[in-house]
C-alpha positions in Angstrom: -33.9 -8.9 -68.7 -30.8 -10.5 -69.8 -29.4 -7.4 -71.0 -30.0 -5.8 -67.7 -28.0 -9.1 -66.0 -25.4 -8.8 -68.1 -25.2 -4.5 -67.9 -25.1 -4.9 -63.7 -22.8 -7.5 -64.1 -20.1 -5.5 -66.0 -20.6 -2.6 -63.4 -20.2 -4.8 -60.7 -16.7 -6.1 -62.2 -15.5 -2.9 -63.5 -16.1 -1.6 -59.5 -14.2 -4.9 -58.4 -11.5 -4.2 -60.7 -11.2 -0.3 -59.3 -11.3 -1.6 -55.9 -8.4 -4.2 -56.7 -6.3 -1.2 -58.2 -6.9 0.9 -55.2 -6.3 -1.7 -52.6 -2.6 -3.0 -54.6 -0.7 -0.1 -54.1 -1.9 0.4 -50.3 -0.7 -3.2 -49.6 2.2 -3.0 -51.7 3.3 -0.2 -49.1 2.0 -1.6 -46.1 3.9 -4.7 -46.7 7.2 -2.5 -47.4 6.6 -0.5 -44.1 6.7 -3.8 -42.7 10.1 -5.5 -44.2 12.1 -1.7 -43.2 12.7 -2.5 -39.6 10.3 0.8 -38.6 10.2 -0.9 -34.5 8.7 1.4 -31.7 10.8 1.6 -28.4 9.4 3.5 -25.7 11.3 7.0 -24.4 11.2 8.5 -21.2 10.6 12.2 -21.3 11.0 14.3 -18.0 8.8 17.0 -16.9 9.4 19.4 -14.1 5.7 20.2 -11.7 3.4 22.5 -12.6 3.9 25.1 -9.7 7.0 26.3 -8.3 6.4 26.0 -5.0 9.3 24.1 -3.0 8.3 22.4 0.6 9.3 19.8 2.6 6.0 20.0 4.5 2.7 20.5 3.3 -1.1 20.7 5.4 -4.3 19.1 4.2 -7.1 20.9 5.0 -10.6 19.3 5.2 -11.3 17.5 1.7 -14.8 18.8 0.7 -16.8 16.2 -2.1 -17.5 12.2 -2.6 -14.4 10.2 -2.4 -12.2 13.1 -1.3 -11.1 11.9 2.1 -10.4 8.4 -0.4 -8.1 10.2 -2.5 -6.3 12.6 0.4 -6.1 9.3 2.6 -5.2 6.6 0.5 -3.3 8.3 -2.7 -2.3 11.9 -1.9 -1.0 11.8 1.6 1.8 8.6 0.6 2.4 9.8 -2.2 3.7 13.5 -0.8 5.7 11.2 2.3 7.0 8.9 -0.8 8.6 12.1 -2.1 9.9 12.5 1.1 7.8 15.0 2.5 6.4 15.7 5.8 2.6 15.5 6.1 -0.1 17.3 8.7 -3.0 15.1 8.3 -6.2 16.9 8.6 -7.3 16.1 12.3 -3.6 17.2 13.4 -4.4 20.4 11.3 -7.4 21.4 13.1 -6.0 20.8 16.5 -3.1 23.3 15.7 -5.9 26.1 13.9 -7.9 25.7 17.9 -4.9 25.4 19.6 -3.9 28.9 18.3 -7.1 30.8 18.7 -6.8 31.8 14.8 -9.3 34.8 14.5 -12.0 33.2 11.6 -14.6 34.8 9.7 -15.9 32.2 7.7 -12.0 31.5 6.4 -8.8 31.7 7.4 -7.2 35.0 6.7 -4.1 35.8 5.2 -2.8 36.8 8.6 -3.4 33.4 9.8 -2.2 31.9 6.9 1.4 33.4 7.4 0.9 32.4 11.4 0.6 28.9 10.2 3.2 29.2 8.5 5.5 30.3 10.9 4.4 27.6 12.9 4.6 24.6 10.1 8.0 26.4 8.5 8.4 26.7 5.2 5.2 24.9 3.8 2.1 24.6 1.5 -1.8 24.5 2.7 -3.8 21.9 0.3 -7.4 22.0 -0.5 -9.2 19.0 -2.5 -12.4 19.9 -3.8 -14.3 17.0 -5.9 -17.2 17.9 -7.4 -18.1 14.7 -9.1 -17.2 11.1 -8.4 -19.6 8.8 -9.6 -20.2 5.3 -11.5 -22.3 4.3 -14.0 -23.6 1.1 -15.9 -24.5 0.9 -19.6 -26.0 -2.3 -21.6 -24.5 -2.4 -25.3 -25.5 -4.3 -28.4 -23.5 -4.4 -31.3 -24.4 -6.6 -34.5 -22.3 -7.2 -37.1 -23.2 -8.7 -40.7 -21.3 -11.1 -42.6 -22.1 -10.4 -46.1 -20.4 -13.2 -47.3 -23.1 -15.7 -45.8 -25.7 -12.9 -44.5 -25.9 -13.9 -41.5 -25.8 -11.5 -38.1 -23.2 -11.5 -35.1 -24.8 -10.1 -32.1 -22.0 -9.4 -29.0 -23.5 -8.0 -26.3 -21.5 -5.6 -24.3 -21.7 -4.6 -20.5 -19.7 -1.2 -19.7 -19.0 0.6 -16.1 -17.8 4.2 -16.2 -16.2 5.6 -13.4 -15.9 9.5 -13.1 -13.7 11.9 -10.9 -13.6 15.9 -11.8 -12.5 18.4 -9.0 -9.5 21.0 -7.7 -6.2 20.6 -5.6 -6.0 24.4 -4.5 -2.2 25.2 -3.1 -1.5 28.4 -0.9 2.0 29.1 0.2 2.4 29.2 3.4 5.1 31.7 3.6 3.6 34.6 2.0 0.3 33.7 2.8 0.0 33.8 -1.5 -2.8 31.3 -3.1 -1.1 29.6 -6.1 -4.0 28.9 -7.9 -7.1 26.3 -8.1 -5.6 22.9 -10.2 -8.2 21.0 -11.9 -8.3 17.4 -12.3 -10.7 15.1 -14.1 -10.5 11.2 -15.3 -13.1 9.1 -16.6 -12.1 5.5 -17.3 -14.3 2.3 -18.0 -14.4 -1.3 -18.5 -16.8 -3.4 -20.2 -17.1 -7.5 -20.6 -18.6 -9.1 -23.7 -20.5 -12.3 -24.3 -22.7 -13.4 -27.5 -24.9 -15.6 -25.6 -26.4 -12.7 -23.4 -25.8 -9.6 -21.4 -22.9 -10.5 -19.2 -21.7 -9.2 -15.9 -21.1 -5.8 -15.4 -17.2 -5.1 -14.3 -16.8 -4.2 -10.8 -16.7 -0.1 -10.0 -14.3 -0.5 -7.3 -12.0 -1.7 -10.2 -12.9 1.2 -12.4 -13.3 3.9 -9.5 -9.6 2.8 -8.3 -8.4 3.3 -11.6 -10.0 6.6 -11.8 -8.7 7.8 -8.6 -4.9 6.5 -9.4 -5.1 8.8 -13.0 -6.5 11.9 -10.8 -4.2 11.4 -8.1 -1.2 10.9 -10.6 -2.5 14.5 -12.1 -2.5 16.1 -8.7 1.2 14.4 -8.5 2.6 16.6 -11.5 1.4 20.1 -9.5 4.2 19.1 -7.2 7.0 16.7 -8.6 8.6 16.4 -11.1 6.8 13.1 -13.1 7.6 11.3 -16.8 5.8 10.9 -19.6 6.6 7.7 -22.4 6.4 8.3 -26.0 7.1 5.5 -28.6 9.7 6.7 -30.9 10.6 4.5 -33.9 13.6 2.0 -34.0 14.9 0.8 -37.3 16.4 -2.7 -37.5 17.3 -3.4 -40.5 19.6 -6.1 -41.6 22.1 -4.1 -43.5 25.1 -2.1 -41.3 24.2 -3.8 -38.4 20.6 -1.8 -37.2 19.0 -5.2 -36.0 22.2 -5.9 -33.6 21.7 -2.5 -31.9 18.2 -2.6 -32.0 18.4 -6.1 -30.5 20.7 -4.2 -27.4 18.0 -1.8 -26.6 15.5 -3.9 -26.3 17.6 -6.2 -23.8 17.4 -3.0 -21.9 21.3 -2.7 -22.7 20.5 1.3 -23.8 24.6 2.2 -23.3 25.5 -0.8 -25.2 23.2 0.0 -28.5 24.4 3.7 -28.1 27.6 2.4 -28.6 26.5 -0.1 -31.4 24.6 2.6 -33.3 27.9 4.5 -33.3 29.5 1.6 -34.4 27.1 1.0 -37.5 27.3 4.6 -38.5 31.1 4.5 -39.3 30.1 1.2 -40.7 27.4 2.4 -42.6 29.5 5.6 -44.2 32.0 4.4 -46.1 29.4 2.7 -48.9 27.5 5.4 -48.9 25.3 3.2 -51.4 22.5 2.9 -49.6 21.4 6.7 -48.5 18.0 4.6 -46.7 20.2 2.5 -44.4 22.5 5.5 -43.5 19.8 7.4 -43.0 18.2 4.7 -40.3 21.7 4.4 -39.0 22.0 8.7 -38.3 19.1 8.4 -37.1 19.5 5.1 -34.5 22.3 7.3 -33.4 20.3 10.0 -32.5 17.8 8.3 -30.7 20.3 6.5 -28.3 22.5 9.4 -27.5 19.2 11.2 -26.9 17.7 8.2 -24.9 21.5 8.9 -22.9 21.0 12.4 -22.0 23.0 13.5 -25.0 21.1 16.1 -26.7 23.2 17.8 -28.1 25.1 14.8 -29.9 21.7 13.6 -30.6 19.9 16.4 -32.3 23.2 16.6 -34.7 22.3 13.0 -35.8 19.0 13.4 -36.5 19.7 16.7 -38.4 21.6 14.7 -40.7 18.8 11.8 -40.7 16.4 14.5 -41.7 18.1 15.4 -44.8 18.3 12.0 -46.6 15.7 9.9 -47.3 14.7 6.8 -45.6 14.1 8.2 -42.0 10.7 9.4 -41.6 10.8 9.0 -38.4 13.7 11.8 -37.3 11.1 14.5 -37.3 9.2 12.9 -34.3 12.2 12.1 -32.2 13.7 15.5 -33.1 10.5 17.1 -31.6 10.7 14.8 -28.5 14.7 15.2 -28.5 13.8 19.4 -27.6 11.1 18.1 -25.5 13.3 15.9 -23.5 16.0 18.4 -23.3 14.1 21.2 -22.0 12.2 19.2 -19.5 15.7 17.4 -18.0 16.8 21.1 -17.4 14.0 22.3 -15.7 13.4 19.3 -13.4 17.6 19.7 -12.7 17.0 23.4 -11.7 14.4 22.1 -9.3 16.2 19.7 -8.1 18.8 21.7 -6.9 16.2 24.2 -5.9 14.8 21.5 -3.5 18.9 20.7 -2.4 18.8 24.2 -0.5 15.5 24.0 1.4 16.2 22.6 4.6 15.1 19.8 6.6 11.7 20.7 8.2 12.1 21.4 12.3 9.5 20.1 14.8 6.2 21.9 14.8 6.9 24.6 18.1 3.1 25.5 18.7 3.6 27.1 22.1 6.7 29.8 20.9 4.3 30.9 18.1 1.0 31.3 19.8 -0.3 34.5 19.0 -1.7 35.0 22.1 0.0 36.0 25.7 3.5 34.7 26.3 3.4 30.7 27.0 5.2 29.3 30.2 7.2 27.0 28.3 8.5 26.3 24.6 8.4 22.9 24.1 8.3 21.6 20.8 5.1 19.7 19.0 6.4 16.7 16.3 4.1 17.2 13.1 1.9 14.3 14.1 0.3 16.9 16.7 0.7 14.6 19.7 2.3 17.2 22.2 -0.2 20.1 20.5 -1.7 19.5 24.1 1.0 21.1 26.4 0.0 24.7 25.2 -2.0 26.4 27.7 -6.0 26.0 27.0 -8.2 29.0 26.2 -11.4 29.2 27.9 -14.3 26.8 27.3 -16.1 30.2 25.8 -13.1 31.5 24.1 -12.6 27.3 22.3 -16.6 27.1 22.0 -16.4 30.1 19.5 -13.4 28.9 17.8 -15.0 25.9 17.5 -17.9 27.7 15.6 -16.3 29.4 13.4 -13.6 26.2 12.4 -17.2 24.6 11.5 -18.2 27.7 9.2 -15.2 27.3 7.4 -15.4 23.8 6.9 -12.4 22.8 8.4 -14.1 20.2 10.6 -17.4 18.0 10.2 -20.7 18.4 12.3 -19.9 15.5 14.2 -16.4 16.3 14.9 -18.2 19.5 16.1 -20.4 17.9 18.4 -18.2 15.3 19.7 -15.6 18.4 20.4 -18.5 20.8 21.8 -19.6 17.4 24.4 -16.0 16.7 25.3 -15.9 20.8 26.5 -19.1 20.9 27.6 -18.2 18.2 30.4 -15.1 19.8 31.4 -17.0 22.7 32.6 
């Protein structure tokens, strides 16, 4: 019995000792990652939008699915006016579509679609589709042994999901073209934790608004140019002056450390005894001048970076640095793209009417308010246009009936 003590014993210390070995040189290097000054800054990257459709006007049809009139009203709509586009609201939308006597079978045709567009001007027709937007609540228990006095920690965990998964489809109003259905999907959650008992659950509203933001910023990149962060490494170190320029960048000084990284670089080369530190300071340099639109001047620093030792880091900002570069270029050639499309003119409903010749040409705002002073159709001829804008979904049953009434008792 003793023997067998002693046998499990010596395994048991032999296995510490192994661990001990295995777990030194991992700390040994954790600790020297720590003392090199390896600091992560955040870097703007730009990205031009997905499609290359350029308007200063845009429609919203009817939004079809849960929380799509949510998302249309409340995110999409001020967003597009934040970019400094005009906006036709839905209801504004379907007053033009009866107003004009669009022939409809079941959707508008392309014919139509270029009608509208000579009647909008150069613009896009947006469909949102959401096909799920839901929340959901989940109980958690999670226990935890501490083997050192075997006891148990229960924490008991109270998650709410929030999910939004649909379509933004875009069709050009000029050509009548449809660019494509866009797909969009966030799922985000938010638990609380207690160990004395199942806590409260976190509110959806919270977790649905932040689900709606991330789809809504997704929908954003189809049409603007947006910017995504990545956090590229910053050395500091003591030696050649790193810490100072590091120090300058994150005081939010960015032309001052470019110049202070130049600085320690012709500091730095002379000695030449340290290859880490000039290394770092190459690469400090390239990060800056790329952080200054410099990319050029940048990728020639972190080339050199990347062939000493002592820079890890120069192959990830060297891959961000062509990244960066390609995405500033793009976003300027929309840019200047979007210079040459001119201001948007007020919406002329009556001079585009594809039906007989108007008696006068005044001119509609986009809000739709003068949509009125066309000449009306027919109760018959607007009760069947009426039908078919409900077939296609471009108006609700009780828009329908309330419109139907209102025609009804003009009769």
């Amino acid at each position: 019995m003793k023997r067998s003590l002693r046998k499990i014993t010596l395994v048991s210390t032999l296995t510490l000792v192994v661990g001990l070995l295995c777990v030194v040189p991992l700390s040994a290097q954790f600790f020297k990652n720590l003392l090199a000054g390896d600091k992560k800054v955040p870097v703007m990257i730009q990205h031009p939008p997905t499609i290359g459709l350029t308007v200063k006007r845009v429609a919203f049809g009817t939004p079809t699915g849960d929380c799509a009139e949510d998302m249309v009203g409340s995110l999409l709509m001020p967003d597009f006016q934040q970019q400094n586009v005009d906006v036709v609201d839905e209801q504004h939308l379907r007053q033009i579509l009866a107003e004009q006597n669009f022939s409809q079978n079941g959707e508008v045709s392309q014919q139509d679609k270029i009608s509208l567009g000579k009647i909008l001007g150069p613009s896009a027709l947006i469909f949102v589709q959401v096909y799920e937007c839901n929340a959901s609540k989940q109980p958690l228990v999670s226990n935890q042994r501490n083997y050192l006095n075997n006891t148990v920690q229960t924490t008991y965990i109270s998650q709410t999901r929030f999910s939004v998964r649909g379509s933004v489809q875009v069709t050009d109003l000029t050509t009548g073209q449809v660019l494509g259905a866009h797909n969009f999907e966030s799922h985000q959650q938010r638990q609380t934790t207690s160990t004395a008992g199942q806590p409260e659950f976190p509110q959806s509203d919270e977790v649905k608004q932040a689900a709606m933001q991330d789809a809504a910023n997704q929908v954003h990149r189809v049409f603007f140019p947006w910017t995504e962060t990545v956090d590229l490494s910053f050395y500091d170190d003591k030696n050649c002056g790193l810490k100072e320029a590091y120090q300058l960048y994150q005081s939010g000084d960015h032309a001052g450390a470019l110049q202070m990284s130049k600085n320690n670089l012709t500091q730095c080369k002379p000695s030449h005894k340290n290859e880490e530190t000039l290394a770092r300071a190459y690469y400090n340099a390239g990060l800056t001048s790329m952080v200054a639109g410099h990319y050029d001047q940048a990728k020639t620093y972190l080339q050199q970076a990347m062939q000493m030792k002592g820079a890890d880091a120069a192959t990830a900002a060297m891959e961000a640095c062509n990244r960066a570069q390609a995405g500033a270029a793009q976003v300027q050639q929309y840019q200047a793209k979007l210079a040459r499309v001119p201001a948007p003119a007020p919406i002329n409903l009556t001079a585009q009417a594809p039906t007989a010749a108007p008696a006068s040409t005044q001119a509609v705002p986009v809000t739709g308010a003068a949509a009125g002073s066309a000449a009306k159709p027919s109760a018959a001829t607007r009760l069947r246009n009426l039908d078919q804008l409900l077939k296609q979904g471009l108006i609700t049953k009780k828009d329908y009936d309330t419109k139907k009434a209102q025609i009804l008792s003009e009769l």
